[in-house]
C-alpha positions as CSV (number, residue, x, y, z in Angstrom):
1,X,-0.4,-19.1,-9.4
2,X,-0.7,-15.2,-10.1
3,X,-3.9,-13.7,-10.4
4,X,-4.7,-10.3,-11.6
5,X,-7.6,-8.5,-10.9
6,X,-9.1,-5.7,-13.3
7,X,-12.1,-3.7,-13.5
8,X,-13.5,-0.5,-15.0
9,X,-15.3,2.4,-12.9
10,X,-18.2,4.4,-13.4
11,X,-17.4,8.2,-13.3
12,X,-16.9,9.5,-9.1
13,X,-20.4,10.7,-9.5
14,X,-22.9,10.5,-6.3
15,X,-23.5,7.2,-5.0
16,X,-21.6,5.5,-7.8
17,X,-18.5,7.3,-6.0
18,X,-19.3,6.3,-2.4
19,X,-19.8,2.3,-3.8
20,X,-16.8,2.6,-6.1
21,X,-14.2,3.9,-3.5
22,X,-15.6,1.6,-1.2
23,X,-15.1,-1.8,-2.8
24,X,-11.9,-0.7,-4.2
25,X,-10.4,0.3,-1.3
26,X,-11.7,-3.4,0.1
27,X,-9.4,-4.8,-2.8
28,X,-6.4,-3.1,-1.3
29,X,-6.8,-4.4,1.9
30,X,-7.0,-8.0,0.3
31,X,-4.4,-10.8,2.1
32,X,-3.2,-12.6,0.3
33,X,-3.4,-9.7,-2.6
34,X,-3.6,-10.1,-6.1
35,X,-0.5,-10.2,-8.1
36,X,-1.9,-7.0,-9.4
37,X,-4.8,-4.9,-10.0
38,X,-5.8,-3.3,-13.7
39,X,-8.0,-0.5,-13.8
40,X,-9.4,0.5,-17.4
41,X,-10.1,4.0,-17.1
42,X,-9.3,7.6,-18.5
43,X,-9.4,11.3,-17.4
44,X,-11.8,11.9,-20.6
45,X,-14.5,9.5,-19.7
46,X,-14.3,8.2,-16.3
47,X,-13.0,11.1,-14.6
48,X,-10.2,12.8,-13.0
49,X,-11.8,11.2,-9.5
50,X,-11.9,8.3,-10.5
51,X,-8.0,7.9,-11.8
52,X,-6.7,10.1,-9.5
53,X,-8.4,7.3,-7.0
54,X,-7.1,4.1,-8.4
55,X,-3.5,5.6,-8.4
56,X,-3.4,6.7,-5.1
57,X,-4.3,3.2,-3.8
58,X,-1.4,1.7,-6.3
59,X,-3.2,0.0,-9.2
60,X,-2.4,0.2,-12.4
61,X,-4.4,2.2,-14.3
62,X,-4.8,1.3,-18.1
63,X,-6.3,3.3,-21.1
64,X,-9.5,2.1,-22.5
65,X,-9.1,2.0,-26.8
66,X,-12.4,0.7,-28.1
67,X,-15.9,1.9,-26.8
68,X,-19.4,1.5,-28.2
69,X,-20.7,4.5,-29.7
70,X,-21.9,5.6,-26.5
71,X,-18.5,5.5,-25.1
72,X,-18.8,2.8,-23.0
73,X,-15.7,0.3,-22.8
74,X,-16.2,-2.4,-24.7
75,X,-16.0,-6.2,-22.8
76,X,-14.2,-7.2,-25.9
77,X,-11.0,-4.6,-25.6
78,X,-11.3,-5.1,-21.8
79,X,-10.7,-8.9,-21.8
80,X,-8.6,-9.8,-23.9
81,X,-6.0,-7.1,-23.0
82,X,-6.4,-8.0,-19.1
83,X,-5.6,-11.5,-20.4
84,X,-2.6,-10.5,-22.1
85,X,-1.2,-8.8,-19.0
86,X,-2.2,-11.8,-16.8
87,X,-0.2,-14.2,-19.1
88,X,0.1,-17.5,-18.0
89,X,-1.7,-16.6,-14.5
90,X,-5.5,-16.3,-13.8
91,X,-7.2,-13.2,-15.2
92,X,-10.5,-11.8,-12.9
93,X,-12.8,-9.5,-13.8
94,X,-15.0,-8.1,-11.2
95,X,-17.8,-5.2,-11.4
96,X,-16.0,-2.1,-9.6
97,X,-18.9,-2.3,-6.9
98,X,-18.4,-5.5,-5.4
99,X,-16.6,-5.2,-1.9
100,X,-14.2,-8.3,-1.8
101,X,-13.4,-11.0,0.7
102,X,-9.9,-12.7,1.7
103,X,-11.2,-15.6,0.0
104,X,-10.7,-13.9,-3.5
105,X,-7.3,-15.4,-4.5
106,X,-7.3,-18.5,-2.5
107,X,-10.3,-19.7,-3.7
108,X,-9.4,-19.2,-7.4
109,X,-6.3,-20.4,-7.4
110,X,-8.1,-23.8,-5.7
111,X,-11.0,-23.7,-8.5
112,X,-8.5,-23.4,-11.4
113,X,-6.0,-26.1,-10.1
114,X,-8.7,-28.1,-9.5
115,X,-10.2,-27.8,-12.4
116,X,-7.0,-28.2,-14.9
117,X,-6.5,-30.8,-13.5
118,X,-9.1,-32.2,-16.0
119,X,-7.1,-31.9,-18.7
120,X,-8.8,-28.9,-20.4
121,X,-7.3,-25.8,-22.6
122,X,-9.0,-23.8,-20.2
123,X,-11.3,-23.2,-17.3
124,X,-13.8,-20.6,-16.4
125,X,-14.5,-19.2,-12.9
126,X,-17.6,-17.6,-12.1
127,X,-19.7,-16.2,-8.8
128,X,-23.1,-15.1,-7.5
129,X,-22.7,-11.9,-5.3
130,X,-24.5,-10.7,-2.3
131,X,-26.8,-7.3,-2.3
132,X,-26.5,-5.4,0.9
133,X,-27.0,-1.3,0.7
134,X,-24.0,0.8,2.1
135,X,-25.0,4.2,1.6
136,X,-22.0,6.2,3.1
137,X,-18.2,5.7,2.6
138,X,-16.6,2.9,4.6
139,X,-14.0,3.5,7.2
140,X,-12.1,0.2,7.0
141,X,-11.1,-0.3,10.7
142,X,-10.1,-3.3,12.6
143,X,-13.0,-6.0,12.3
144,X,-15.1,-4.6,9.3
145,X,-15.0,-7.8,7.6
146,X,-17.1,-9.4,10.4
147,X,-19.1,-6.4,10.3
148,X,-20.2,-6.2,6.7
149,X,-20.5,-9.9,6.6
150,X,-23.1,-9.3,9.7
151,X,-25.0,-7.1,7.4
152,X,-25.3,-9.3,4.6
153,X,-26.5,-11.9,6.9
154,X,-29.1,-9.7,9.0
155,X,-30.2,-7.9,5.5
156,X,-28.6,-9.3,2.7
157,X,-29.7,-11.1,-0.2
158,X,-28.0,-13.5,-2.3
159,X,-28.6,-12.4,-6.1
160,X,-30.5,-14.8,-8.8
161,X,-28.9,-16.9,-11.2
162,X,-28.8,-14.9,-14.3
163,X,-26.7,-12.2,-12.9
164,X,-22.6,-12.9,-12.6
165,X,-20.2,-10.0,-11.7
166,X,-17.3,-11.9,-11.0
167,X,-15.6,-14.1,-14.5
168,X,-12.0,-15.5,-13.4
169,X,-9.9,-17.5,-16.2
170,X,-7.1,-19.3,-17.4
171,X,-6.2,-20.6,-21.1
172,X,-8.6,-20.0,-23.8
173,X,-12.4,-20.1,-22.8
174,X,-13.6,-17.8,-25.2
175,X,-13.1,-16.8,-29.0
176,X,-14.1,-13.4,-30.2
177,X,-16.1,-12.0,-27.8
178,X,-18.5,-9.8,-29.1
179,X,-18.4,-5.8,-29.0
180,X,-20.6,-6.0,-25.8
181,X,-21.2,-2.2,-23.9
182,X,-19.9,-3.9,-20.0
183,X,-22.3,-3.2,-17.4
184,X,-25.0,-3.2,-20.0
185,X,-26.7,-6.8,-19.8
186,X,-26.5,-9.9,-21.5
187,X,-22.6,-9.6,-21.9
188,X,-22.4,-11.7,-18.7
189,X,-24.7,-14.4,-19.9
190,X,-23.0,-14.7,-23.5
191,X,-19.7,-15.4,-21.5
192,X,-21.2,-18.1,-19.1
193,X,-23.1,-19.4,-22.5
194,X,-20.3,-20.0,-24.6
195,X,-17.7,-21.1,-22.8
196,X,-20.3,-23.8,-21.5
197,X,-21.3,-24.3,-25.3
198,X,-17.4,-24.6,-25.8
199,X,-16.9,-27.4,-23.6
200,X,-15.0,-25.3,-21.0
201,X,-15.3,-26.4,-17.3
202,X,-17.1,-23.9,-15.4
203,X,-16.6,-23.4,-11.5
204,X,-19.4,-22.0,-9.7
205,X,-17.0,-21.0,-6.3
206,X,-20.1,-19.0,-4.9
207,X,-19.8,-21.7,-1.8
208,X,-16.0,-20.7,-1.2
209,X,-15.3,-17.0,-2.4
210,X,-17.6,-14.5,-0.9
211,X,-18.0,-10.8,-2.8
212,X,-20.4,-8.2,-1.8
213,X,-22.6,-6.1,-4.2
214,X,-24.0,-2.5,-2.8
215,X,-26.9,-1.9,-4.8
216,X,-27.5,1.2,-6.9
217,X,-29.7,2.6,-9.6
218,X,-29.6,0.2,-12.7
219,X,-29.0,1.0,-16.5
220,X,-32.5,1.2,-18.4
221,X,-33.7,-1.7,-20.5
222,X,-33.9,0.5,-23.2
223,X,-30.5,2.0,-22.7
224,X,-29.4,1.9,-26.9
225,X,-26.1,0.2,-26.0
226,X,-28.3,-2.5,-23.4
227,X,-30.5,-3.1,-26.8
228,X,-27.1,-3.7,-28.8
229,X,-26.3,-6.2,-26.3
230,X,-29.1,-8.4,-26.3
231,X,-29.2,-8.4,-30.3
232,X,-25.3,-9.6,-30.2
233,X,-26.1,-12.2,-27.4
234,X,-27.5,-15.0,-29.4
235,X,-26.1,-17.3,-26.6
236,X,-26.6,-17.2,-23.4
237,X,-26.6,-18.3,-19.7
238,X,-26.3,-17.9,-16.1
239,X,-25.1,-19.7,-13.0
240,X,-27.2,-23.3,-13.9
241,X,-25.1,-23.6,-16.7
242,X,-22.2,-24.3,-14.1
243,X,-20.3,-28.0,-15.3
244,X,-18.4,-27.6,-11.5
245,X,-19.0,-26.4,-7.8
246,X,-16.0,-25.8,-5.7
247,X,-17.4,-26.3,-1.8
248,X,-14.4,-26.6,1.1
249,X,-14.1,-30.1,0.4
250,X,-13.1,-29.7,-3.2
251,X,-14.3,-29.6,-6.5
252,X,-18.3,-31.3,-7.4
253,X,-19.8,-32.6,-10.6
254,X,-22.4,-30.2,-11.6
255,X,-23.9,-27.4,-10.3
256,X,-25.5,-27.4,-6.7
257,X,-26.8,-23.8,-6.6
């Protein structure tokens, strides 16, 4: 089953460039690797640093055509294009500072067999990340898995409920998304909401696939296109709302958290 991976970068600027070229390069060094990686970006907005960067470590990188007024891409444009180039395969968003595991593809590919396997028009994917600070640039050497992973265990923190960075799909879950601002609240609970309002089996695979969030400084509540998000959100969710768990053993009723 293919899976293909997509994000969209904050400009290379400060620590958003040290997080960003860290977990990126972490989903090059994925095995097994993604059927392919999407990268919604242009020179305009995002940066020359930021496209030069996805090129040189061989994703695609694709043009963003709708932003909110404040020129942030729009989760709408973003989603459904992804899922157009994913075709019959799974289609994976994940925020472009989240530092990936090996368990990525495997443990979709399990969820979403597992979970078709109901009988439904499509299934919804979804995972809790852990916060660990990196403050420099990773170097990537032999055994840096074990080492991060030590981190997150000696300082780490696994994230609440309300707060998902990671949606993988197949088939239809959702119908006209809203113009949600990504990376701008509430767009992630409206997705979790509605496909659970929709009757779409969702996976929590939090217990199998293991991603990595390096904290950084967060978007204001007032932000103008955070406010248009909550006022277009009129459902919405989090992890609770989970119909599925995938553990090692396979694929439980309900959520376990």
């Amino acid at each position: 089953m293919s899976v293909t991976l997509f994000t969209t970068p904050r400009p290379f600027k400060d620590h958003y460039q040290i997080i960003q070229v860290n977990a990126l390069k972490s989903w090059g060094l994925l095995d097994p690797p993604p059927t392919q990686v999407l990268v919604f970006a242009d020179r305009e907005h995002e940066g020359d640093l930021a496209v030069d960067f996805a090129e040189e470590q061989g994703f695609q990188v694709v043009p963003v055509l709708r932003r909110s007024p404040y020129c942030v891409p729009l989760v709408s444009d973003l989603f459904s294009r992804a899922q157009e180039m994913a075709g019959d395969g799974i289609a994976c968003y994940v925020n472009a500072d989240i530092l990936m595991d090996n368990s990525l593809v495997p443990g979709l590919e399990k969820a979403v067999a597992l979970a078709e396997a109901q009988k439904k028009d499509g299934v919804l994917a979804v995972c809790r990340r852990w916060n660990v600070q990196v403050l420099d640039y990773m170097e990537f050497e032999e055994g840096w898995r074990e080492e991060i992973w030590q981190k997150v265990t000696d300082q780490g923190s696994l994230i609440p409920p309300c707060a998902i960075d990671l949606f993988a799909w197949k088939g239809e879950v959702w119908v006209n998304i809203p113009d949600f601002a990504i990376g701008r609240y509430a767009w992630d609970n409206w997705l979790i909401g509605n496909a659970s309002a929709r009757g779409v089996p969702v996976v929590d695979v939090t217990k199998v696939v293991r991603i990595i969030h390096q904290p950084h400084q967060i978007v204001p509540w007032e932000d103008p296109d955070a406010t248009e998000n909550f006022q277009k959100a009129k459902v919405m969710g989090g992890m609770q709302h989970c119909t599925h768990t995938l553990t090692e053993d396979g694929l439980v009723d309900g959520w376990l958290g």
